[in-house]
N, CA, C and O atoms as a GROMACS GRO file, in nm:
protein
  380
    1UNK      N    1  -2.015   2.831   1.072
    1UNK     CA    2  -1.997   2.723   0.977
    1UNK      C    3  -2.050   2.768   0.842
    1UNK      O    4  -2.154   2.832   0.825
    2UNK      N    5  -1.986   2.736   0.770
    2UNK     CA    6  -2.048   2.754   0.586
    2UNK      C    7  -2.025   2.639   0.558
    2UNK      O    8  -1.965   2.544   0.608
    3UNK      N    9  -2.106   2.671   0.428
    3UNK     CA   10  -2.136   2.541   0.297
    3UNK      C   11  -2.041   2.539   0.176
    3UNK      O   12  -2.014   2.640   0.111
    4UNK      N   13  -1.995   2.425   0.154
    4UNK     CA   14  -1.910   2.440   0.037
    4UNK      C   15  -1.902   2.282  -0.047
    4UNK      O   16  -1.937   2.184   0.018
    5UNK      N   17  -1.865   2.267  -0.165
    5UNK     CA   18  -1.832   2.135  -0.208
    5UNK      C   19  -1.697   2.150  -0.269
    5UNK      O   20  -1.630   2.243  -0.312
    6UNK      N   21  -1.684   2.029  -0.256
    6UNK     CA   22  -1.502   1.967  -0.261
    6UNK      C   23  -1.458   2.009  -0.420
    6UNK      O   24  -1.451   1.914  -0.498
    7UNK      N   25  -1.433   2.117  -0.461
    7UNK     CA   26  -1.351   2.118  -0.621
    7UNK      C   27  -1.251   2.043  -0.658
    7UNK      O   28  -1.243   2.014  -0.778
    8UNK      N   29  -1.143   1.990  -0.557
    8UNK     CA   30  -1.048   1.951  -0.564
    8UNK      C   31  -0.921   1.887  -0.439
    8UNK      O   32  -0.934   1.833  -0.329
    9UNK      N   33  -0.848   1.910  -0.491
    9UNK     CA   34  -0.728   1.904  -0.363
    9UNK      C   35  -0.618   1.973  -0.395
    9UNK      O   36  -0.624   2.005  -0.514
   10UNK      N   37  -0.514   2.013  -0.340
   10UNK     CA   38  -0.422   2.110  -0.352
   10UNK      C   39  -0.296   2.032  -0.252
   10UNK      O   40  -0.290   2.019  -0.129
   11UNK      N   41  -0.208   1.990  -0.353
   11UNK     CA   42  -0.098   1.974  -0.282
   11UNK      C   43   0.069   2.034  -0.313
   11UNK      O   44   0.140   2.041  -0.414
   12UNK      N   45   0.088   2.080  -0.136
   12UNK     CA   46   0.220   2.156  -0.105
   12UNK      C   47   0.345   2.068  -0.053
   12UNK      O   48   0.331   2.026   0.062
   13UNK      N   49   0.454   2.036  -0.112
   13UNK     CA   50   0.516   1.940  -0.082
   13UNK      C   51   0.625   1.982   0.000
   13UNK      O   52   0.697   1.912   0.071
   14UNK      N   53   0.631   2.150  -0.025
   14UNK     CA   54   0.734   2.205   0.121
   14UNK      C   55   0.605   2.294   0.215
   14UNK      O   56   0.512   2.357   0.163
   15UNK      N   57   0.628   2.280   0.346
   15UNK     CA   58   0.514   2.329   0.400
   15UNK      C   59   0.569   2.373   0.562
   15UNK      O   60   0.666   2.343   0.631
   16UNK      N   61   0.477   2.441   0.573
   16UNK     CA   62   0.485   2.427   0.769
   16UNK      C   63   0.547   2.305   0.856
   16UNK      O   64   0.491   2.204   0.816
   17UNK      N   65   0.617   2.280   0.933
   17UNK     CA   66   0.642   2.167   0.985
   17UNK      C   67   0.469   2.079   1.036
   17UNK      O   68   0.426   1.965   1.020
   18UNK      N   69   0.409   2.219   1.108
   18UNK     CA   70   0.305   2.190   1.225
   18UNK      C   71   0.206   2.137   1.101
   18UNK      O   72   0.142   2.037   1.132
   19UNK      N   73   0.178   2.198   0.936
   19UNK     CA   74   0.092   2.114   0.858
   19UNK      C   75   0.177   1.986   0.777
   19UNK      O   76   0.144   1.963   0.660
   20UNK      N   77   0.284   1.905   0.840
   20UNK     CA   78   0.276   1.805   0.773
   20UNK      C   79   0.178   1.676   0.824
   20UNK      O   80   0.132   1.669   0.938
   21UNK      N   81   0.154   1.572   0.716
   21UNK     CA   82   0.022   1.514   0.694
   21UNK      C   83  -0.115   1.530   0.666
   21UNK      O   84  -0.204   1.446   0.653
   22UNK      N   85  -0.120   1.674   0.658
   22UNK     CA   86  -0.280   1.733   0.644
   22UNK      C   87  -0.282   1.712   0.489
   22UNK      O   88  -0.185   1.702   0.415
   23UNK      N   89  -0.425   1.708   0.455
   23UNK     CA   90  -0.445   1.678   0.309
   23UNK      C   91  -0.549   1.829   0.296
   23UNK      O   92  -0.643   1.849   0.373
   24UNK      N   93  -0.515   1.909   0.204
   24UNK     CA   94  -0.563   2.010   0.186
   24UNK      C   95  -0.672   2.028   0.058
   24UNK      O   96  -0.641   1.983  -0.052
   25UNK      N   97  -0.781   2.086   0.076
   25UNK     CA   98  -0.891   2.100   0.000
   25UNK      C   99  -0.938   2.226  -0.073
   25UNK      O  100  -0.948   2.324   0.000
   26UNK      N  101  -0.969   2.244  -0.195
   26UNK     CA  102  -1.025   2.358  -0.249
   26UNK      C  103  -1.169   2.326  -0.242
   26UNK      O  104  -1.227   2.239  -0.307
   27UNK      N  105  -1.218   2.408  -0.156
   27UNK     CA  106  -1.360   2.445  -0.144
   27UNK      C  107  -1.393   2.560  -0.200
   27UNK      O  108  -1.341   2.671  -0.190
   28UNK      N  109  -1.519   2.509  -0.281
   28UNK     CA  110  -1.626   2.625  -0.367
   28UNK      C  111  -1.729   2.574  -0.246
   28UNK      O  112  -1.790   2.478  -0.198
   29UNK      N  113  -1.684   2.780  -0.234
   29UNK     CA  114  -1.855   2.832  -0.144
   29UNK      C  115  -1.981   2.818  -0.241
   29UNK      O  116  -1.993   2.836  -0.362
   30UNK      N  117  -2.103   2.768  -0.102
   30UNK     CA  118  -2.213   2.745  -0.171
   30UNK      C  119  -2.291   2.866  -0.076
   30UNK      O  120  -2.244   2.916   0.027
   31UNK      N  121  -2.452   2.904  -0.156
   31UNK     CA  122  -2.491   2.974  -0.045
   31UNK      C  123  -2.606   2.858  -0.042
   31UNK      O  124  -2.609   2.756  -0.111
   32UNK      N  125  -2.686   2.893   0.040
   32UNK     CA  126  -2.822   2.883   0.119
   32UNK      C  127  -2.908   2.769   0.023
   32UNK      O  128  -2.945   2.668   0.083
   33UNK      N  129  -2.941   2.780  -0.122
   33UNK     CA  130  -2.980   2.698  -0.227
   33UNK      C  131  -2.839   2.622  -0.270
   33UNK      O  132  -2.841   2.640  -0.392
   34UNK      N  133  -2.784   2.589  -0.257
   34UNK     CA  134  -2.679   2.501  -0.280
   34UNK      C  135  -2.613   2.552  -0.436
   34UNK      O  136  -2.552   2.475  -0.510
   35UNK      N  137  -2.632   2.660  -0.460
   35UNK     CA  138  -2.535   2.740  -0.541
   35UNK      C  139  -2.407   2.772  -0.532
   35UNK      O  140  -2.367   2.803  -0.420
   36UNK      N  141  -2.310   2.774  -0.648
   36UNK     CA  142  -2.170   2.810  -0.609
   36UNK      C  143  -2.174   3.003  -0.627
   36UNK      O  144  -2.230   3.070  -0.713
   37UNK      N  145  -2.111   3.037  -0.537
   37UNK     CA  146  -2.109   3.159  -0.495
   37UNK      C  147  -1.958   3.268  -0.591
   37UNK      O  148  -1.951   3.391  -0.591
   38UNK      N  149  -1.868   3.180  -0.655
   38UNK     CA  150  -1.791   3.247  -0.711
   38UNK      C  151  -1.661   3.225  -0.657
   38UNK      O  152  -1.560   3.224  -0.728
   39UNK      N  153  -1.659   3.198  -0.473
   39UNK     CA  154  -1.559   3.213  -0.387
   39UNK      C  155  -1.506   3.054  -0.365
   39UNK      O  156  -1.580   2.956  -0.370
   40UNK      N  157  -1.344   3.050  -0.337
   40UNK     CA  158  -1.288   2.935  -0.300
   40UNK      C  159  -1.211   2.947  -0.184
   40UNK      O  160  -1.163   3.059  -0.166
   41UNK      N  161  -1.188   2.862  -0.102
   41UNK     CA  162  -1.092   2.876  -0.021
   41UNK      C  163  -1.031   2.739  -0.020
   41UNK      O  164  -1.095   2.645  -0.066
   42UNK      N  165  -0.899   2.721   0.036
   42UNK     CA  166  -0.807   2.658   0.090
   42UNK      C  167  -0.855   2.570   0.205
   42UNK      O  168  -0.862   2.659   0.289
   43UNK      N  169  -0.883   2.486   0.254
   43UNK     CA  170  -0.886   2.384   0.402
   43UNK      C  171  -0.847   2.307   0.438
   43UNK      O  172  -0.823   2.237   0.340
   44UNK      N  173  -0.805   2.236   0.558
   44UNK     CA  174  -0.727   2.159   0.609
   44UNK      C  175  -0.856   2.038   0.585
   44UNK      O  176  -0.967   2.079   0.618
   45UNK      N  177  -0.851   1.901   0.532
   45UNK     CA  178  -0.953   1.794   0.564
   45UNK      C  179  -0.944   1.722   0.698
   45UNK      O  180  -0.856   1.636   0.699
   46UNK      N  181  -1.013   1.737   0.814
   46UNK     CA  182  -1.052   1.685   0.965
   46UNK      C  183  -1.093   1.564   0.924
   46UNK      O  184  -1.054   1.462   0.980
   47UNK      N  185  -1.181   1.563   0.816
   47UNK     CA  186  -1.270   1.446   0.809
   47UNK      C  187  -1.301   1.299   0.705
   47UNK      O  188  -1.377   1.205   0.685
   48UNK      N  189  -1.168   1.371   0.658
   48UNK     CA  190  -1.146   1.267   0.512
   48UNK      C  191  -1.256   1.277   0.351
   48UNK      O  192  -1.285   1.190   0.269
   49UNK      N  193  -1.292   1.421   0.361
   49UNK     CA  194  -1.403   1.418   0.237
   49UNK      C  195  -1.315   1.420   0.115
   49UNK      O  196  -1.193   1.437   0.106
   50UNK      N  197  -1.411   1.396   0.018
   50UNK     CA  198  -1.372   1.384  -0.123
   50UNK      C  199  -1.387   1.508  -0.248
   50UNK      O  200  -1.438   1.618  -0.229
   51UNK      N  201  -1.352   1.477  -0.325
   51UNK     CA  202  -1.385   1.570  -0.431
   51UNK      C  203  -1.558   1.538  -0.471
   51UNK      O  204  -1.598   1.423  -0.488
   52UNK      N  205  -1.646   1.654  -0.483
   52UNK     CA  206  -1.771   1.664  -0.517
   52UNK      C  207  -1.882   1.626  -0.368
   52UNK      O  208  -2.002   1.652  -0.363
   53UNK      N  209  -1.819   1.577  -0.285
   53UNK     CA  210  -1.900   1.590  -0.147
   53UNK      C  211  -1.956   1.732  -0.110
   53UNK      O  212  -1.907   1.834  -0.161
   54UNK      N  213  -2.029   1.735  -0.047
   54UNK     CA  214  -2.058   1.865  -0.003
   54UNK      C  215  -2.048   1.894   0.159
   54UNK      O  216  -2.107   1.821   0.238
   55UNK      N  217  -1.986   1.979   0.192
   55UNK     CA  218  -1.927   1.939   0.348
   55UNK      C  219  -1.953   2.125   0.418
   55UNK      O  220  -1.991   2.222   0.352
   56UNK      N  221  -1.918   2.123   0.567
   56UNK     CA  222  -1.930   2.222   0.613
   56UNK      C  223  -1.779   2.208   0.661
   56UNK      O  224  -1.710   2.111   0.691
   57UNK      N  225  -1.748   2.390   0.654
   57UNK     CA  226  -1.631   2.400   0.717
   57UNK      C  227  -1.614   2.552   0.771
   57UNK      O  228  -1.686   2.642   0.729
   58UNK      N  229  -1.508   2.574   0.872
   58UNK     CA  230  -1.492   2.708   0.967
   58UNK      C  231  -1.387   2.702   0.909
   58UNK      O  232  -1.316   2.609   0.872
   59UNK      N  233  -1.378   2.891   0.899
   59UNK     CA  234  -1.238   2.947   0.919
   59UNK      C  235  -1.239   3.058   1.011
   59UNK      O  236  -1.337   3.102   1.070
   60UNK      N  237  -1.087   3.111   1.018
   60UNK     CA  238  -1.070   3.226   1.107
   60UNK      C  239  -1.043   3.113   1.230
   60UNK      O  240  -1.025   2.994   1.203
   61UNK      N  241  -1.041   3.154   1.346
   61UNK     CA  242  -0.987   3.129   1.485
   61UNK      C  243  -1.095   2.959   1.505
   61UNK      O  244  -1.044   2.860   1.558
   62UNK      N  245  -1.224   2.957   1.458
   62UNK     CA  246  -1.309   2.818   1.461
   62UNK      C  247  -1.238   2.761   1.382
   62UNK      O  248  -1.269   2.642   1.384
   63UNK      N  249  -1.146   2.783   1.300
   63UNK     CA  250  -1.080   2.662   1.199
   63UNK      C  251  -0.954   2.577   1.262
   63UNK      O  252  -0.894   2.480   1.214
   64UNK      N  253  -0.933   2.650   1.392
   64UNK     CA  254  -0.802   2.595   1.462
   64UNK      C  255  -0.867   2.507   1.625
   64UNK      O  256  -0.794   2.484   1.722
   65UNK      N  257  -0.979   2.481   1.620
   65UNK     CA  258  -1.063   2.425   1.670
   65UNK      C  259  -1.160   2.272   1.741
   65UNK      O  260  -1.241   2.223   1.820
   66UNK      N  261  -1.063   2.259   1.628
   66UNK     CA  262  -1.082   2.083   1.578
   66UNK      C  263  -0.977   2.008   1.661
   66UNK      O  264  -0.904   2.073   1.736
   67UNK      N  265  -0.966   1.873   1.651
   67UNK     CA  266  -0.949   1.766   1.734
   67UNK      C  267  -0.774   1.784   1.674
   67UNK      O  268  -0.674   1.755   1.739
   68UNK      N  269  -0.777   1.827   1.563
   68UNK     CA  270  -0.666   1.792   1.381
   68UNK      C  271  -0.606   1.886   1.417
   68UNK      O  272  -0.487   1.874   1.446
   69UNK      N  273  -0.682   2.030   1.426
   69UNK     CA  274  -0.590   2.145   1.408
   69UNK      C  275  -0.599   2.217   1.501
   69UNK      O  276  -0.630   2.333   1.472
   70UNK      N  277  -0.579   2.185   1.638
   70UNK     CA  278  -0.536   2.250   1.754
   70UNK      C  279  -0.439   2.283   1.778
   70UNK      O  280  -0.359   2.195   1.809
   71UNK      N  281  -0.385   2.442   1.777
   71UNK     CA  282  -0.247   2.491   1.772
   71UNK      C  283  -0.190   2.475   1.651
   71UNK      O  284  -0.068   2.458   1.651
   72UNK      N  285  -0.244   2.476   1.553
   72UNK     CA  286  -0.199   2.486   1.398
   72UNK      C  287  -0.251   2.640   1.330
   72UNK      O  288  -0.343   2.717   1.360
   73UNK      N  289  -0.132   2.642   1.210
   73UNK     CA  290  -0.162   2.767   1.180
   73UNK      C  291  -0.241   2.753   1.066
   73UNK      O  292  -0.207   2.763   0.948
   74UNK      N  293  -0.323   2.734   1.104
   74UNK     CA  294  -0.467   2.667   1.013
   74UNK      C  295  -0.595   2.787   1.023
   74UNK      O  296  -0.660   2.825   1.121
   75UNK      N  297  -0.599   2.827   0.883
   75UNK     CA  298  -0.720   2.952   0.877
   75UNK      C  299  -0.892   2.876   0.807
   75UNK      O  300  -1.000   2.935   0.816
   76UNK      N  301  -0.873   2.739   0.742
   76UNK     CA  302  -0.998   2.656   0.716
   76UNK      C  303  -1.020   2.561   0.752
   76UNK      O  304  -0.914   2.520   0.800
   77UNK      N  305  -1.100   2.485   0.764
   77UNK     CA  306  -1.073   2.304   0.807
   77UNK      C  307  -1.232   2.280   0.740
   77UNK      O  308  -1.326   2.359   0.738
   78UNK      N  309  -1.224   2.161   0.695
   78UNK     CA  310  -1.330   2.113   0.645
   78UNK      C  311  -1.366   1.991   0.786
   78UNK      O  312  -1.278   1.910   0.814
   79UNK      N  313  -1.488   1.993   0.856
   79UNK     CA  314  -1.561   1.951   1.009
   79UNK      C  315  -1.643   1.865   0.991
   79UNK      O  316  -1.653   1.778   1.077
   80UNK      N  317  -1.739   1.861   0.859
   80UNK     CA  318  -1.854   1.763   0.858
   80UNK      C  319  -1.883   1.752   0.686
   80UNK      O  320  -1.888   1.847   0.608
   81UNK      N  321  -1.902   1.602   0.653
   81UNK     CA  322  -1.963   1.609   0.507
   81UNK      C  323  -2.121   1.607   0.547
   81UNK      O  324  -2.190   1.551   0.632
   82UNK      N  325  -2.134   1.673   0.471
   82UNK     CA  326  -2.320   1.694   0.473
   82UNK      C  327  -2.423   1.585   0.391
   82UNK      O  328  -2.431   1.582   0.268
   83UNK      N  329  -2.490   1.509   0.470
   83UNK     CA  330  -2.575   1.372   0.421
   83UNK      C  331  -2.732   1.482   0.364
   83UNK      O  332  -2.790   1.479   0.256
   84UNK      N  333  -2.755   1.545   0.451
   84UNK     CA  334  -2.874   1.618   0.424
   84UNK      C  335  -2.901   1.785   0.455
   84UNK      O  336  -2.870   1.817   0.570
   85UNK      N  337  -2.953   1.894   0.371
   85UNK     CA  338  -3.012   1.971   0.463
   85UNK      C  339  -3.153   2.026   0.361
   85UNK      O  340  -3.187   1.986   0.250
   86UNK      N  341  -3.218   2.134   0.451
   86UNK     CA  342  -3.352   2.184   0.406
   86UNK      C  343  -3.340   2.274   0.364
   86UNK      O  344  -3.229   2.292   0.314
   87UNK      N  345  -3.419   2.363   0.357
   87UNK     CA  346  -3.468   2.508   0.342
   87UNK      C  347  -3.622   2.513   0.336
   87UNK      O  348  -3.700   2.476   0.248
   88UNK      N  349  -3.642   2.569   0.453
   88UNK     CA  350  -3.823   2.589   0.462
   88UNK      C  351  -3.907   2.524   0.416
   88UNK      O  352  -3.999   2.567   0.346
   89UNK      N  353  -3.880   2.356   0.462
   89UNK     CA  354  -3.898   2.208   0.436
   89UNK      C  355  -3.884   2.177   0.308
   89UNK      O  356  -3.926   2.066   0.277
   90UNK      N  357  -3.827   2.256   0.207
   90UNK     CA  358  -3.768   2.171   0.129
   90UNK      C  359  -3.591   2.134   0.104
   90UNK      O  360  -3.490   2.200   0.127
   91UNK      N  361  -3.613   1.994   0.045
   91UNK     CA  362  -3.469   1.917   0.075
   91UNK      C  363  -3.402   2.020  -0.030
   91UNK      O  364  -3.462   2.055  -0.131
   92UNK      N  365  -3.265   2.068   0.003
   92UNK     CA  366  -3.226   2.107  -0.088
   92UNK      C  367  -3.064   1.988  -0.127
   92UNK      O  368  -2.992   1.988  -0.227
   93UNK      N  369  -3.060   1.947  -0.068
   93UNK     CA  370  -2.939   1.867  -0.096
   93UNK      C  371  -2.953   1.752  -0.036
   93UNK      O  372  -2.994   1.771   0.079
   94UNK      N  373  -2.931   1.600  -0.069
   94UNK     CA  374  -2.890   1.421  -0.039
   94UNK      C  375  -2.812   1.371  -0.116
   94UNK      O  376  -2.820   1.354  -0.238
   95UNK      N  377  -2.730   1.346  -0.040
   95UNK     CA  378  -2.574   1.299  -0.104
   95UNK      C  379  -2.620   1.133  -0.135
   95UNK      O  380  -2.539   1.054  -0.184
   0.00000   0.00000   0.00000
């Protein structure tokens, strides 16, 4: 799982049959301090997040994993928006 927040959304109006209805997300990677890392990727939304949430998401073979994208040719999925996390008891992020 990695860290990322919602930049945006990205929409494809001709597509895969198997991705119609998915709402697709541009995620900026974060690392460890809740920094943006430079990197974006593409994701399928599982979970209904928004733009500027900060959420966890899998790619590669864990991105086809989900309840959403089982048997889809799905390489990201966004899995959980993130309410809280730490770093060596301190909070680094509360939504």
């Amino acid at each position: 799982m990695l860290l990322g927040r919602v930049a945006g959304t990205l929409v494809a109006s001709r597509k895969e049959p198997a991705m119609e209805g998915f709402k697709f997300l541009v995620v900026a990677e974060l690392d460890i301090d809740g920094e943006a890392t430079g990197g974006y990727v593409v994701a399928v939304d599982a979970v209904g997040a928004g733009t500027g949430e900060v959420v966890l998401y899998a790619t590669g073979s864990s991105a086809r994993q989900t309840v959403a994208t089982d048997r889809k040719p799905c390489d990201a999925v966004v899995m959980a928006i993130v309410d809280t996390w730490e770093v060596d008891g301190a909070e680094v992020w509360r939504k």
